[in-house]
NUGU-986280 format. One record per residue (C-alpha): residue in one letter; x, y, z. Coordinates in steps of 0.02 Angstrom, whole numbers, plus 50000, padded with zeros to 5 digits. Layout:
<recs>
AXYZ/...
</recs>
This chain:
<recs>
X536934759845438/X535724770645362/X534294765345261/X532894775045166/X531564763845174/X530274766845020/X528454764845046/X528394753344895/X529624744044988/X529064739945171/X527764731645224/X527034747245315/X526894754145144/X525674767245092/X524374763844943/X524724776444821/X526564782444844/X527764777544702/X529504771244693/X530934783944721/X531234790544560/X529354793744513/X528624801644658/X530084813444661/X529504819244498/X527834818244532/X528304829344686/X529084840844586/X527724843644460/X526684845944608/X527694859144690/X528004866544538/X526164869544499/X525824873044701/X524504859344701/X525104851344835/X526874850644970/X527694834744910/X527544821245018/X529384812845047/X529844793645063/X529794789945233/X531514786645323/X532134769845418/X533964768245536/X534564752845585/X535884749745695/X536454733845789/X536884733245998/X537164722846138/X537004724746295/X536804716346471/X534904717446533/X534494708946726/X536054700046683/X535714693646523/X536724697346379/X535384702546222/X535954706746064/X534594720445975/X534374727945831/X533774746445807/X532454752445696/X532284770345720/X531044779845583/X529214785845514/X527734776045461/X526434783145362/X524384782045437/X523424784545305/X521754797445272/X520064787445207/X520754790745033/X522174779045054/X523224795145063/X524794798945198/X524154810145305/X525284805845483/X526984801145482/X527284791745652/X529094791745707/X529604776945839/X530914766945889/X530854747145903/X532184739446012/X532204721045925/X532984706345990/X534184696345852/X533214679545814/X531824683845908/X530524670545868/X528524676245820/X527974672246014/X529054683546103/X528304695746175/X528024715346121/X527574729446206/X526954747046139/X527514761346251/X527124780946260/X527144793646357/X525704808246381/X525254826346418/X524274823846290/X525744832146188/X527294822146246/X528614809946177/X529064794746238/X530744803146308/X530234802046492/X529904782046503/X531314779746335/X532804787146447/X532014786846614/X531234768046636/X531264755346501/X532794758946367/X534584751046351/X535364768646410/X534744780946562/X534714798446589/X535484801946771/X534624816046862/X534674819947072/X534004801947134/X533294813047262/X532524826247204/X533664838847287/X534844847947136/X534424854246977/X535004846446797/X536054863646756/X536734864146587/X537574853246511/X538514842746512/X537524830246556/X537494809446613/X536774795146531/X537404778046578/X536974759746538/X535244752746583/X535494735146650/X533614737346725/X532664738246546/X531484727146503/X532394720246325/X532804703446433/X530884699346420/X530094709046284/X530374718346126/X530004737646176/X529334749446043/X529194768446077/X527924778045995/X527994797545960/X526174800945922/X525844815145787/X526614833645843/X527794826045953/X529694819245925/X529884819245733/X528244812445707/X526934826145615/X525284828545505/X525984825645332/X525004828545156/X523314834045180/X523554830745355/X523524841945487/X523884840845681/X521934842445737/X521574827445644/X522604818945774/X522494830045940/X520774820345998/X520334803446056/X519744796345877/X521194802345795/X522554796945933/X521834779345943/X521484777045765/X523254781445705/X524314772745843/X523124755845837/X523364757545642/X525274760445672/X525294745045792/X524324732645676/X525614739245531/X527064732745657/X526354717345678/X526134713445495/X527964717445454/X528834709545600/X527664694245598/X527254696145760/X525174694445774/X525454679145898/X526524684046025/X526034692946174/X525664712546168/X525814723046310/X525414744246328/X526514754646434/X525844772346449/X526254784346581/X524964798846656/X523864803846486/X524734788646414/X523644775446522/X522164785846478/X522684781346274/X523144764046330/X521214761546395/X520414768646241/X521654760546128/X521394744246186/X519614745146198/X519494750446002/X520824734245962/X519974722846059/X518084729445977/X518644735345800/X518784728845633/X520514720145663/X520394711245839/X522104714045945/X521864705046093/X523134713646205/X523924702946358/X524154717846483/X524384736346504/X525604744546616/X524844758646701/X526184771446750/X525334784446864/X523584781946810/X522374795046736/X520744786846706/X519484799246788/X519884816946764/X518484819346898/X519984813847039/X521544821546966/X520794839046932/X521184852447099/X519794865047049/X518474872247155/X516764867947153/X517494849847130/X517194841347284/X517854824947244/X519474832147237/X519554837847391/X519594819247450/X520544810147327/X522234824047348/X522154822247542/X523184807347544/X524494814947430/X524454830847550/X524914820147682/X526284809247604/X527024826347557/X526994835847696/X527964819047804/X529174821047678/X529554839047727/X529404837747903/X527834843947936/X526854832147974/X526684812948045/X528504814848115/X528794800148190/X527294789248131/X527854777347981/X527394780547820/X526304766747808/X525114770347933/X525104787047916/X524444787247743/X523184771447811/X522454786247932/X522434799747807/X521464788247689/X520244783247811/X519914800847877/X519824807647695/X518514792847677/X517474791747818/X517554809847887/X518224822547768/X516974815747632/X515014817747739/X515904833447814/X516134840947616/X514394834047578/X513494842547739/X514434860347701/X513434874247794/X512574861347883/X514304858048003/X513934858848178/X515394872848236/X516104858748341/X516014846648184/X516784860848066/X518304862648208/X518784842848216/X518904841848023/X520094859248027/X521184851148161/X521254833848067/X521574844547890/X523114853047985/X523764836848048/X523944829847909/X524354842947783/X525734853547905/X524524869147861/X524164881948000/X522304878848035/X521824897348029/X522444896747846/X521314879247817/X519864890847904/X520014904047792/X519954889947645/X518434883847708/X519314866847742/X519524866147566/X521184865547505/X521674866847320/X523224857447262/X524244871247209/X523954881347356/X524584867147467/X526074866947355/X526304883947388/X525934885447575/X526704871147613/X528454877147638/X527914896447599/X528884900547726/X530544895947658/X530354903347499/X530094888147410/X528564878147314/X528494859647310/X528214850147127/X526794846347051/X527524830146948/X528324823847105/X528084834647283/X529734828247361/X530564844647247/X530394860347298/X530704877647180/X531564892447254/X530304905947179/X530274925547190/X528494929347209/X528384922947386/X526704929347427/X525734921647260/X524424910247284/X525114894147177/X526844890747110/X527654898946961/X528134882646889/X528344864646927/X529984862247001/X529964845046964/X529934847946806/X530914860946768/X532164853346869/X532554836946737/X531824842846568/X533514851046501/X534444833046553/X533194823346446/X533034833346310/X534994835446266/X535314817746307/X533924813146191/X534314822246063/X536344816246071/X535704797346074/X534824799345936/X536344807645845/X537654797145932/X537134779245967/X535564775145840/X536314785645676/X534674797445641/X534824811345532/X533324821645518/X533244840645471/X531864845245601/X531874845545795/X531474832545918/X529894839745992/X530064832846195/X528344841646250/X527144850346134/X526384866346189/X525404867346000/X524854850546044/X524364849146210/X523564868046190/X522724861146011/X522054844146111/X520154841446080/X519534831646236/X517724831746180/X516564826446042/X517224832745872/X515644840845847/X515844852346000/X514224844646040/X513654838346229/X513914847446410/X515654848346484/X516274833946582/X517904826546653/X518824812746530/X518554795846594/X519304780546506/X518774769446648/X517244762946577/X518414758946404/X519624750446506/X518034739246588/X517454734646430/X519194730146352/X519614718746499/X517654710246489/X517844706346319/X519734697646337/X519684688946510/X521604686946495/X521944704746506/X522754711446643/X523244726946707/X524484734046820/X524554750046903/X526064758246976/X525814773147101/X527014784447165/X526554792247356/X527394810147309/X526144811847153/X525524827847159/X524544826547007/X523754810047018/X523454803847175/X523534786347226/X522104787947326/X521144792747175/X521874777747072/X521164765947208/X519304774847226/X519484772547020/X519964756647010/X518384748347142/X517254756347035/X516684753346858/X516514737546853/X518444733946833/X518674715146849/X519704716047044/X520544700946997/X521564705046849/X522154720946918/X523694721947020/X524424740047097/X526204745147174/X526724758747272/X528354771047288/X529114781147365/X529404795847236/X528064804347107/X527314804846938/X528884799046855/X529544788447016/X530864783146911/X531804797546953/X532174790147123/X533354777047092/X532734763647230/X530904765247186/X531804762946975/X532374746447031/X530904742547133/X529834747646975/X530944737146858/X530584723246965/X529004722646967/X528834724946778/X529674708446780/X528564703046883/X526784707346818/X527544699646655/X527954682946742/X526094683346826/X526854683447007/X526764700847058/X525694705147212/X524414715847249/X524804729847360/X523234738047386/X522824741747564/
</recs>
């Protein structure tokens, strides 16, 4: 059924906007003098399902539509667009938990179809065939979460339907003050209209997402309106830029990718063939520690018999011919590696997830033309999308679903609004300390995959000792797969599993 759900009318309502029939006039006389656009109702969809979730049967309801964040004049200025999966007769203490994706510029498509909703997008479980055209598959998702927790996906402004409304605009939102402010506004709004304020809140953000899920829950847990949050649900973890950014003249780097290097390059074949995974990656993170590291920091000061162990080590673990790791100056950038990696098949490994690999043209450029990892699912989850929206939960908007923002992403402010300070890599980790020392029943889980070309699990491990993160309320898994290691069906389930588990408080710690 479809609903139109008037601000006067909802308990997310906006201070200000009138009942149907006057604010359409109002709206007209506005437009009609060019005052101001007119600033429409916003618009609600319900629709009732079942279905069967870690064998449970759960009957949901749907509420698929905007809310309006207001300016410091009381006025609309963001319409958030989401989707709240809703169990029938769900009491005040069951649990809740806020999920989004991240770029910054991305919906919450990726962990909506991919991970946590009642349907799934189906894509090559291992990574070896592109999506095509369509048509495409989306089946049943017995592994969702909806068995244990209500699941709310959030579209933050310029992505999905979700936009800067009145005197609004996108920039106002495309920074770290205007992200957390409207999304913790949006989530306190929730609670207030579903009665929810004492049940258990969880965040599930993914890449750029667990960066917003540290500064969000550092500004509910030391704002205005305390939200003591129960967990968040780390999803390839991007707290310090400083480890997740391949550039030169960043020696950290260096260190922190080696792992991935290695775990990619077994994969392949071309290196640690016949040496499980497991210890493998064990020596690669030791030599990256306790070698690789004092050799960076000593640069010209390598003795030449020094400077030739570390280029042997580099090649066996990375597969790279050690004349090409000489000419690098043992320093090997990220997209390089994904390029010389199998350079001489034509082909460049992902950057979301390194077990794909992109059949390119340009065989003699120095990084990859794309990200076949990407490239190679995006069409699948943006149709499907799109049709679910149409087909199963009734929406009928007149403007597109917005899957990954280039205006948003490109627009992002990552530093002070004033353009004031020196440059620096974003870091939520310190946000994320403070958030967990102020509620010492927050905890936080952190899933890693081993092909993660963009950020490494070696740097979510060197992140997470550091900053004075309590140890004992963190808890972090590893798979087999990449960024989005839900793409691999076995490391899905194994991820869905522990989901459960962190929830329950009886997941393990699988930090070496």
């Amino acid at each position: 059924m479809r609903k139109l759900v008037m601000a006067c009318l909802v308990a997310m309502s906006v201070a200000g906007l009138a009942c149907a029939q006057e604010s359409g006039d109002e709206a007209a006389v506005e437009a009609a003098s060019g005052t101001e656009k007119p600033i429409p109702d916003p618009v609600m969809f319900e629709t009732t399902h079942s279905g069967t979730f870690n064998g449970k049967r759960i009957s949901y309801r749907v509420e698929a539509g905007e809310t309006y964040i207001t300016n410091e004049e009381d006025e609309p200025a963001a319409s958030l667009f989401t989707i709240s999966y809703i169990k029938e007769d769900a009491g005040a203490d069951r649990p809740v938990a806020f999920v989004f994706n991240g770029g910054p510029g991305s919906a919450s498509v990726w962990l909506h179809l991919g991970l946590l909703g009642p349907k799934r997008a189906v894509v090559a479980s291992n990574a070896d065939a592109d999506d095509g055209a369509a048509p495409y598959r989306m089946v049943d998702n017995p592994l969702s979460l909806l068995d244990v927790t209500d699941l709310v996906f959030i579209d933050p402004v310029g992505t999905g339907f979700s936009r800067a409304i009145g005197k609004g605009e996108g920039k106002d939102y495309w920074n770290e003050d205007g992200d957390k402010g409207s999304i913790g506004e949006f989530i306190r709004l929730w609670l207030n209209t579903h009665g929810r304020w004492n049940a258990p809140k969880y965040l599930i953000g993914e890449s750029f997402g667990t960066t917003r899920a540290d500064y969000i829950a550092e500004d509910l847990t030391t704002g205005d309106v305390n939200i003591a949050l129960n967990g968040l649900l780390l999803i390839s973890q991007a707290l310090d830029y400083e480890g997740s950014t391949s550039v030169h003249d960043n020696v950290y780097s260096y260190i922190t990718y080696l792992p991935s290097m290695a775990a990619a390059a077994q994969y392949h074949g071309r290196a640690g063939q016949g040496v499980p995974q497991a210890e493998f990656l064990a020596e690669a993170r030791a030599f990256a520690r306790d070698e690789y590291a004092p050799a960076l920091l000593k640069g010209a000061g390598l003795s030449a018999a020094e400077h030739d162990r570390i280029r042997d080590r580099l090649a066996y673990f990375t597969g790279l011919d050690p004349v090409y790791i000489e000419r690098s100056d043992l320093r090997i950038l990220m997209p390089r590696f994904q390029k010389e990696l199998l350079r001489d098949q034509g082909l460049a490994i992902g950057r979301l997830d390194g077990r794909y690999a992109g059949d390119e043209a340009d065989d003699v450029a120095e990084r990859p033309e794309g990200d076949a990892a990407s490239y190679f699912v995006s069409s699948a989850y943006s149709a499907l999308m799109n049709q679910y929206l149409i087909d199963e939960l009734k929406v009928e908007m007149d403007r597109p679903y917005i899957t990954s923002s280039r205006e948003a992403g490109e627009g992002w402010r990552f530093g002070p609004e004033d353009g004031s300070g020196e440059p620096s890599y974003v870091n939520s980790a310190r946000q994320l300390t403070t958030a967990m020392r102020r509620n010492g029943a927050l905890e936080v889980w952190v899933a890693n995959g081993y092909y993660d070309m963009i950020t490494p699990f070696f740097d979510a491990e060197i992140t997470f000792a550091r900053y004075g993160i309590p140890q004992d309320r963190v808890t972090m898994s590893y798979y087999p797969a990449g960024h989005m290691m839900y793409l691999h069906e076995p490391s899905l389930e194994a991820v869905a599993g522990d989901m459960r588990a962190f929830l329950r408080g009886d997941l393990e710690d699988a930090r070496p």
